[in-house]
DOGUKE-167972 format. One record per residue (C-alpha): residue number from 1; z, y negated, x negated. Coordinates in Angstrom, 3 decimals, always signed. Example, Ala and Ser with C-alpha at 12.3 -4.5 7.8 and 13.67 -1.06 7.14 Angstrom:
# residues 2
1_+7.800_+4.500_-12.300
2_+7.140_+1.060_-13.670
This chain:
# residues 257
1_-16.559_-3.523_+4.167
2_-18.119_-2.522_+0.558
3_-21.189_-1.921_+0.262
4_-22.186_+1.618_-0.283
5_-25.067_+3.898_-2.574
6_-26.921_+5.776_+0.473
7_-27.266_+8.519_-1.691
8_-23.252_+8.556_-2.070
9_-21.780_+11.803_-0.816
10_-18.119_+12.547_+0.689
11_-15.654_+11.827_-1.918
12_-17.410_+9.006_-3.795
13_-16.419_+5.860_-1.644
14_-12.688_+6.521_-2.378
15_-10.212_+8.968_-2.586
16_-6.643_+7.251_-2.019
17_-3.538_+9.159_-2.554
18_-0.053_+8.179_+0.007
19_+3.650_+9.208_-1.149
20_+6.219_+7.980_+1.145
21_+8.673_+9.256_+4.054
22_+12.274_+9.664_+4.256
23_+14.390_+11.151_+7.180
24_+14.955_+7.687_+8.735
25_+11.424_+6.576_+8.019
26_+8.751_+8.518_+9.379
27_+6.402_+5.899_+10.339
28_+5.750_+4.174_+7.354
29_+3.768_+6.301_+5.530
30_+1.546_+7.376_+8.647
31_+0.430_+3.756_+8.623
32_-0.117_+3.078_+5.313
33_-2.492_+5.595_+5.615
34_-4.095_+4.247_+8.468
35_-3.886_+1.247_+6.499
36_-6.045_+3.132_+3.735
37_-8.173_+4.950_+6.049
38_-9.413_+2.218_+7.906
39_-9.827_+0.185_+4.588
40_-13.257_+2.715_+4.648
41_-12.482_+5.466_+2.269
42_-13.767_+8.290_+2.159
43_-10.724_+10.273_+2.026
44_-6.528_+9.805_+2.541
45_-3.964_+12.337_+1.276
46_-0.248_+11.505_+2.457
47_+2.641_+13.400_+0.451
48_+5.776_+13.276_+3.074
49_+8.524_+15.215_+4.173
50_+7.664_+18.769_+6.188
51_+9.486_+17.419_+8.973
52_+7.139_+14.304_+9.526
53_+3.628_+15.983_+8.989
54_+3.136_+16.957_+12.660
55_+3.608_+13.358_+13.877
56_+1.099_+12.219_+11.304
57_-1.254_+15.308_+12.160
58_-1.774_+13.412_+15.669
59_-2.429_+9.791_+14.116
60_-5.602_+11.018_+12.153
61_-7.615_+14.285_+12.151
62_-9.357_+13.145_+8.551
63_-5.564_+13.062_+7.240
64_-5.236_+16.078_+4.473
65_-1.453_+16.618_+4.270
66_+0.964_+17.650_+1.907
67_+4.489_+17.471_+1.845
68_+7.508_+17.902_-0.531
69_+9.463_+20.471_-1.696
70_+12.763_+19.486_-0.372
71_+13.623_+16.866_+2.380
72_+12.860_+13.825_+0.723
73_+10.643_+13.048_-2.454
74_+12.608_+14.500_-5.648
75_+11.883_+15.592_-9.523
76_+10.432_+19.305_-7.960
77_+7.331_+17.150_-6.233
78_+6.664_+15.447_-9.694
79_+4.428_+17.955_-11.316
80_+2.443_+18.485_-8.140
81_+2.123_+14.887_-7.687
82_+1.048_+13.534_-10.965
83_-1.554_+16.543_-10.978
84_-3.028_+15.784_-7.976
85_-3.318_+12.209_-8.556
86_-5.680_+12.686_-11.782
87_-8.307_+13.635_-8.743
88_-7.335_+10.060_-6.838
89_-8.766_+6.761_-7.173
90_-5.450_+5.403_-6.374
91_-2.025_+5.711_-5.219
92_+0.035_+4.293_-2.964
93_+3.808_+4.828_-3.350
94_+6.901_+3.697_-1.416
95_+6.287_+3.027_+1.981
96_+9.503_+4.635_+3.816
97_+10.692_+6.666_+1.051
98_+13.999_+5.294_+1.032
99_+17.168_+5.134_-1.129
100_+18.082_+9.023_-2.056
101_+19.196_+9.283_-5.820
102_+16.866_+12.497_-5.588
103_+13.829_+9.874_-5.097
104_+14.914_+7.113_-7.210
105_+14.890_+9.435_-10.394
106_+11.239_+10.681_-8.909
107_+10.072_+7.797_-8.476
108_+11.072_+6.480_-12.133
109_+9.291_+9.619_-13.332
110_+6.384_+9.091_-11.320
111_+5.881_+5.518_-12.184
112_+6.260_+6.513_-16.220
113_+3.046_+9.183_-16.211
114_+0.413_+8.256_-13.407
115_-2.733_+7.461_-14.944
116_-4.537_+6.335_-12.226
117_-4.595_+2.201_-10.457
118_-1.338_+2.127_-8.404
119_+0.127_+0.513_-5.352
120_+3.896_-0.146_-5.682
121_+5.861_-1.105_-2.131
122_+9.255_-0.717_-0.523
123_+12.068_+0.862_-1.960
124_+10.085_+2.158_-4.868
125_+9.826_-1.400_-6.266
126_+13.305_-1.677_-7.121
127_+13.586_+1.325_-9.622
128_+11.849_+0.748_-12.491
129_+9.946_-2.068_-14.629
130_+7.334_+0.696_-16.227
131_+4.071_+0.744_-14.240
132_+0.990_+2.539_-14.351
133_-2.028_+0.178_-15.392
134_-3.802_-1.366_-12.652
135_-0.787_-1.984_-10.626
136_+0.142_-3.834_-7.516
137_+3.095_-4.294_-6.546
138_+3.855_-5.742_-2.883
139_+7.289_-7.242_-2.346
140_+8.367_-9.643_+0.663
141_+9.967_-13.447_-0.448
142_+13.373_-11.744_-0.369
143_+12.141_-8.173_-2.016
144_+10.661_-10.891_-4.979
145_+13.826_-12.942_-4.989
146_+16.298_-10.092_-5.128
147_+13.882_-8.835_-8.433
148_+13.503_-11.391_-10.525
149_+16.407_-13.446_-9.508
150_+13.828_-16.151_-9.293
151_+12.266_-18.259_-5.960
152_+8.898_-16.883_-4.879
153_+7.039_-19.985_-5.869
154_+3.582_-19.457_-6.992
155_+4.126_-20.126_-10.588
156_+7.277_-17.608_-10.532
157_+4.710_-15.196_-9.138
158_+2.337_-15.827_-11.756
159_+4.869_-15.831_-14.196
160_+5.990_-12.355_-13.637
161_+2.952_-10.977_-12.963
162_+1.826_-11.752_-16.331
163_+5.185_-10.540_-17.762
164_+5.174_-6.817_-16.355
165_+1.790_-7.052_-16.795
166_+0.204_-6.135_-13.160
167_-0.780_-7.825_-9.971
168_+1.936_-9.042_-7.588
169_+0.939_-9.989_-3.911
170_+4.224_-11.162_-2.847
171_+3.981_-11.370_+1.550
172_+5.056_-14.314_+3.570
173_+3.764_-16.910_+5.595
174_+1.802_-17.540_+3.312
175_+0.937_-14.267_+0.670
176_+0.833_-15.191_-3.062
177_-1.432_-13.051_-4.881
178_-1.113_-13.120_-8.631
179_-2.040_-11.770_-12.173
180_-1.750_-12.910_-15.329
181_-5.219_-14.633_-15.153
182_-5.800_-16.022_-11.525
183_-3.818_-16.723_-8.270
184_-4.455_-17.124_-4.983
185_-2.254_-18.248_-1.692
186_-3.811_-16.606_+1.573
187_-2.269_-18.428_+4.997
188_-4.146_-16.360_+7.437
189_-2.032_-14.839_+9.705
190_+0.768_-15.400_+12.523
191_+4.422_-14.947_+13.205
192_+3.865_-11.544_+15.620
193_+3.113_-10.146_+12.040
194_+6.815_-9.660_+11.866
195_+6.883_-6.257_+13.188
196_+8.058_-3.063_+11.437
197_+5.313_-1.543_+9.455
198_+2.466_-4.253_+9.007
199_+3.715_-4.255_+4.815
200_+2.808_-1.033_+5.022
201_-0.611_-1.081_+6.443
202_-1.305_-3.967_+4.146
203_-0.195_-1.437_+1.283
204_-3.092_+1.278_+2.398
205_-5.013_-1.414_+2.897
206_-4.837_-2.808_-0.787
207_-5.007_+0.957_-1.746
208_-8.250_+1.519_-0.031
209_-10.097_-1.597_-1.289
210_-9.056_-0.831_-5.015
211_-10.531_+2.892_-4.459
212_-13.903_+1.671_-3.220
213_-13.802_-0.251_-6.452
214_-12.145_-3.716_-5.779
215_-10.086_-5.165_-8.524
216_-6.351_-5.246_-7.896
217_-6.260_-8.821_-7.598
218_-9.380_-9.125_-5.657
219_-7.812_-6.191_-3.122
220_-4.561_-8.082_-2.648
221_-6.668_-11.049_-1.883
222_-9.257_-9.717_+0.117
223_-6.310_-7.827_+2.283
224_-4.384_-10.468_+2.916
225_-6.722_-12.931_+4.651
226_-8.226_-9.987_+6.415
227_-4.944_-8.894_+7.485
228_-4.506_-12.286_+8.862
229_-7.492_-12.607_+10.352
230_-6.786_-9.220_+12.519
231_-3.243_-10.360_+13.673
232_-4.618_-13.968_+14.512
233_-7.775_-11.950_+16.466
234_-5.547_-9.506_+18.817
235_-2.883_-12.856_+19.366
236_-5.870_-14.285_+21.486
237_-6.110_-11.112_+23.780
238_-1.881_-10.049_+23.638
239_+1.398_-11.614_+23.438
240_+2.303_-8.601_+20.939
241_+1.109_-6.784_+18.174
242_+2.117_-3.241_+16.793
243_+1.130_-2.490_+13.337
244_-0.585_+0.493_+14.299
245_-2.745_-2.063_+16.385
246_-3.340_-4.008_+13.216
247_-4.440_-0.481_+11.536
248_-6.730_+0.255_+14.272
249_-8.344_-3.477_+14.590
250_-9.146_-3.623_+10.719
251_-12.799_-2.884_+10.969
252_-13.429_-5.179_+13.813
253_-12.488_-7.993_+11.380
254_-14.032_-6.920_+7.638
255_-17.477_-8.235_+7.975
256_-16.942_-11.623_+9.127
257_-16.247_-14.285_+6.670
């Protein structure tokens, strides 16, 4: 997918960091880091709950796991987390992490001192308006609606892109990727994208691309069609399409045009 030094060694072609999981939502974060892994980094490391790492143990033997202190993600896993990241080329935070007053309070805390390009999705996009630098944040039409109280037109897009000051790739039939400085509309894709989950291997997949050294704009745009491109592939040969199917049919897809 990027093109790679041949003396590079194991660590070097992107280390991408995954915080998400909830009781109800055990899924999400497993394929946002297939999402990432298949993106072609080097490395994934999901923080979840305990109670989900053994599911995610059997998605991915390259997975290095960690989970948090208590059930879901709370102020105890802060420390940890914002440690761990300064050794990450990004993070990817939200997917599944749900509504807990625990996690919104983390997540605000989180959000305030990571240093290091960020992926914002889910839940954890409706808690705060502080953002690390370098961050994208990946709302649905309705997720961008129920934000800015605005319709997800491109120039609303733009417009608030520019305002918080990060990258906004907001999903629908046709994605809107914005900054303050450039936009782009990507209408690859089909309606069996619909599932559960395919937000959140588009998530690791933006993650991934922005730790082998994409820009965040040029992530959320490169994603998106390629995305696309994999759900409008594996519609020709089913009538249905998992996410994880999406996950696992990424690099089939990355080196055509």
């Amino acid at each position: 997918m990027i093109d790679r030094k041949k003396d590079s060694h194991k660590g070097e072609n992107g280390k991408v960091m995954i915080i998400g999981g909830s009781q109800m939502f055990h899924g999400a974060p497993i394929l946002c880091s297939l999402g990432a892994e298949y993106s072609g980094v080097d490395l994934v490391f999901p923080f979840l709950p305990k109670a989900h790492a053994d599911a995610a143990k059997t998605y991915s033997l390259n997975f290095i796991l960690h989970t948090f202190v208590e059930d879901v993600l709370s102020n105890k896993d802060v420390k940890t987390i914002v440690n761990f990241s300064k050794k990450m080329d990004v993070v990817v935070m939200g997917p599944g992490l749900g509504t807990d007053p625990k996690t919104k309070i983390a997540v605000k805390s989180l959000l305030k001192n990571l240093s290091v390009p960020t992926v914002v999705d889910a839940s954890a996009l409706f808690y705060t308006n502080i953002f690390p630098k370098n961050t994208v944040l990946t709302p649905h039409r309705g997720e961008f609606k129920e934000l800015t109280g605005d319709d997800p037109t491109p120039e609303n897009v733009q417009k608030w892109a520019k305002d918080l000051g990060v990258t906004i790739v907001c999903k629908g039939p046709e994605d809107i990727i914005a900054d303050g400085d450039e936009i782009a509309i990507n209408d690859t894709g089909n309606s069996l994208m619909t599932v559960g989950g395919t937000g959140d291997v588009l998530s690791g997949l933006i993650g991934g691309l922005i730790a082998q050294g994409m820009t965040p704009f040029d992530a959320g745009k490169y994603a998106t069609k390629i995305l696309g491109q994999t759900a409008e592939n594996l519609s020709d040969m089913q009538s249905s399409i998992r996410a994880v199917d999406l996950a696992y049919a990424i690099p089939t897809m990355t080196n055509k045009d």
